[in-house]
C-alpha positions as a Python dict, from the first residue, in 0.01 Angstrom:
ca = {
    (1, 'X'): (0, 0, 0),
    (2, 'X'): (199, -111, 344),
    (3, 'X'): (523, 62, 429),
    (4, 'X'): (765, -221, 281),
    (5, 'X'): (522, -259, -64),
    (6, 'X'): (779, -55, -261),
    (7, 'X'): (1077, -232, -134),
    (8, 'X'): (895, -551, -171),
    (9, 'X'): (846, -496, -552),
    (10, 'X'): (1193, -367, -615),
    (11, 'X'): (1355, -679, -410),
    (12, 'X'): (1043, -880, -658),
    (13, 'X'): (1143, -698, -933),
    (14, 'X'): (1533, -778, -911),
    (15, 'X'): (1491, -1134, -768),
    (16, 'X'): (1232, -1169, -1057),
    (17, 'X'): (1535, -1105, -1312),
    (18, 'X'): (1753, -1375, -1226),
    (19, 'X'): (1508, -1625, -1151),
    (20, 'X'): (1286, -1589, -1438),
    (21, 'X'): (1532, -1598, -1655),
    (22, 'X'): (1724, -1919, -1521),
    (23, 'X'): (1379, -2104, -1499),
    (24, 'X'): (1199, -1945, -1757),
    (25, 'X'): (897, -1864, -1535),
    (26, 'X'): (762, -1565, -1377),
    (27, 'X'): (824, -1480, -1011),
    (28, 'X'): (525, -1323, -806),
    (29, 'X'): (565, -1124, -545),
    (30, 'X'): (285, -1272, -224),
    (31, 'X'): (235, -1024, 57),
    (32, 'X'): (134, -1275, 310),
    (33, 'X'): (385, -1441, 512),
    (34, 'X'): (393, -1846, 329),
    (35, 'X'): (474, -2120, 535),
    (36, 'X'): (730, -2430, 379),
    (37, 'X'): (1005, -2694, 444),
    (38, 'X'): (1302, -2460, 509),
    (39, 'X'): (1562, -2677, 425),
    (40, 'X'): (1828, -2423, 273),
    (41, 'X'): (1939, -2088, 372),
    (42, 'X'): (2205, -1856, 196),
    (43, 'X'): (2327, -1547, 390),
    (44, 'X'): (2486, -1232, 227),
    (45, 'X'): (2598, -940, 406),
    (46, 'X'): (2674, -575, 270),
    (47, 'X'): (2759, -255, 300),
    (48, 'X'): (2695, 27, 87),
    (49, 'X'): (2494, 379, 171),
    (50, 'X'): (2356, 146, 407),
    (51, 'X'): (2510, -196, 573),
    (52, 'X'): (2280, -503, 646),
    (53, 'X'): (2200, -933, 508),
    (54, 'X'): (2007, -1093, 324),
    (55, 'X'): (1865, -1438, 382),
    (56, 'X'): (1758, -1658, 79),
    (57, 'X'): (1537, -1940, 177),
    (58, 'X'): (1467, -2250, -32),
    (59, 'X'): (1303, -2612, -13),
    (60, 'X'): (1551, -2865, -174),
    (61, 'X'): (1328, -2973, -457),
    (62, 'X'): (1290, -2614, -597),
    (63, 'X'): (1706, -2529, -493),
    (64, 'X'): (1710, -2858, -761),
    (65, 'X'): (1505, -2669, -985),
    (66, 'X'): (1694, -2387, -964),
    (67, 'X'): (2008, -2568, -1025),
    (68, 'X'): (1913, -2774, -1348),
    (69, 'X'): (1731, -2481, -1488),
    (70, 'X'): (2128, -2296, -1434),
    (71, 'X'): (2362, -2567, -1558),
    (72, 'X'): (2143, -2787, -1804),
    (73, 'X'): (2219, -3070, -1566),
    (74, 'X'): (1964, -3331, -1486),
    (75, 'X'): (1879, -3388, -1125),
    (76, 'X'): (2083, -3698, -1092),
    (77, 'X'): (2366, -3559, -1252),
    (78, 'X'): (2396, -3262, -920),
    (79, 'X'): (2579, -3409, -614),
    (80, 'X'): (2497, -3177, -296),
    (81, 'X'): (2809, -2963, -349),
    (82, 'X'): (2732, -2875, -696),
    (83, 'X'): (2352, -2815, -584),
    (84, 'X'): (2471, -2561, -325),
    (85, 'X'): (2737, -2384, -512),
    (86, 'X'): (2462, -2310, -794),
    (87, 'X'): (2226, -2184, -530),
    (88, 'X'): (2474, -1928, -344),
    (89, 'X'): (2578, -1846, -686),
    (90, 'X'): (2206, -1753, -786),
    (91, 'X'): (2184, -1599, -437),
    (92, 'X'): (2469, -1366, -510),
    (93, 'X'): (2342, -1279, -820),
    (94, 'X'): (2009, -1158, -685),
    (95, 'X'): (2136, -989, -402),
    (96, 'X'): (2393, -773, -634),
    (97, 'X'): (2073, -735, -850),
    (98, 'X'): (1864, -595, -565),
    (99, 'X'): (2131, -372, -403),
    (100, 'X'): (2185, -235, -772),
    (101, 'X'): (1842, -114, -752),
    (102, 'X'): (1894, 95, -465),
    (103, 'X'): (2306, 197, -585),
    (104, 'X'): (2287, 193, -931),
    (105, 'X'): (2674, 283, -952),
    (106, 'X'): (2725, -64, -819),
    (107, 'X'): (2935, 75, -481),
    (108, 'X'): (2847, -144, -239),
    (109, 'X'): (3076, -474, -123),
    (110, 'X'): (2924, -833, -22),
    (111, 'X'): (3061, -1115, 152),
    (112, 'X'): (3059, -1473, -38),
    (113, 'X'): (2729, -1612, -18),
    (114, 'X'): (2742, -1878, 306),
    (115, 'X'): (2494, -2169, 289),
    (116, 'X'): (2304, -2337, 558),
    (117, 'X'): (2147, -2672, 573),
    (118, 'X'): (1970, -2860, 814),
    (119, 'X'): (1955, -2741, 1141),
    (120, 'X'): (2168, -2510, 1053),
    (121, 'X'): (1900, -2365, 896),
    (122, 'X'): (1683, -2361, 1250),
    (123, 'X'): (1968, -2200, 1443),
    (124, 'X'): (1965, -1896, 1151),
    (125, 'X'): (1619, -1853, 1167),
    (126, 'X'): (1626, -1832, 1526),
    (127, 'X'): (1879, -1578, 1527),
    (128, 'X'): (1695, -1348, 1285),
    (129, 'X'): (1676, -994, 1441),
    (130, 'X'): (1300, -878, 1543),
    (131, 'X'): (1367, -610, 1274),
    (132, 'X'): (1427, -807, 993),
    (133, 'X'): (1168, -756, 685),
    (134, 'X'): (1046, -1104, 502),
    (135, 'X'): (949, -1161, 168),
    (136, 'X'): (809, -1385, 1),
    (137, 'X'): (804, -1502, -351),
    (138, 'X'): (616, -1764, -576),
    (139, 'X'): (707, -1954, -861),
    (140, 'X'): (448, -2163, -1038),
    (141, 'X'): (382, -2399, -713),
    (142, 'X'): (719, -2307, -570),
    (143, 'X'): (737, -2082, -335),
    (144, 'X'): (1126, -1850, -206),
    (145, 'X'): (1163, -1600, 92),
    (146, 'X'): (1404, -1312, 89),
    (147, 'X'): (1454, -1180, 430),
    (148, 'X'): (1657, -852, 500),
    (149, 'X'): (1837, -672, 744),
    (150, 'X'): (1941, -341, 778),
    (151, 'X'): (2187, -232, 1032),
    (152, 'X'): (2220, 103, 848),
}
């Protein structure tokens, strides 16, 4: 088992909650690094016992998925600000599910989930600290990344 394994299947574990129960699949946890269209990217900072951000990153089809499987919308039915407003609100909800694992009394505070599209999304990921820890996800053929930072 590698040194992040046990975060990895907490962060699995409490992303797993949210998802699988909005899409009514099961999340995986995949301890390789996965290569896909990055298109976009939801940060979340924190502070609690210990301070740092999470980056959520999508592809657009399954941030669609996501999004149906939340409202009961169809597709066409989501303009692009609906679409991101259910995805930073599914963001938040994981995050506060993850940091619960590791502060079960709930104190810890985090900023409003701030999207990134485009090459927006480029500029983020080129800004990611060398310390940052990635993880990756799948769901059926779609695949997530949760990336996190701790500045302690």
């Amino acid at each position: 088992m590698g040194q992040f394994d046990k975060i990895h299947s907490l962060i699995s574990e409490a992303a797993a909650g949210v998802i699988d129960q909005v899409l009514q699949s099961t999340t995986e946890p995949v301890f390789d690094q996965i290569d896909f269209q990055s298109e976009i990217m939801v940060r979340i900072d924190f502070r609690s016992k210990f301070a740092g951000k999470f980056w959520f990153i999508f592809d657009k089809p399954f941030c669609y998925e996501i999004a149906t499987g939340f409202s009961g919308m169809s597709r066409e039915e989501l303009d692009d600000d609906m679409l991101l407003d259910t995805v930073k609100e599914i963001c938040n909800m994981m995050s506060s599910s993850i940091l619960l694992k590791f502060d079960s009394k709930g104190n810890f505070k985090a900023t409003v989930p701030e999207v990134f599209t485009g090459d927006q999304v480029l500029d983020q990921v080129f800004q990611l600290p060398d310390t940052a820890h990635y993880f990756c996800f799948k769901v059926g053929d779609k695949v997530f990344k949760i990336i996190l930072f701790l500045t302690y």
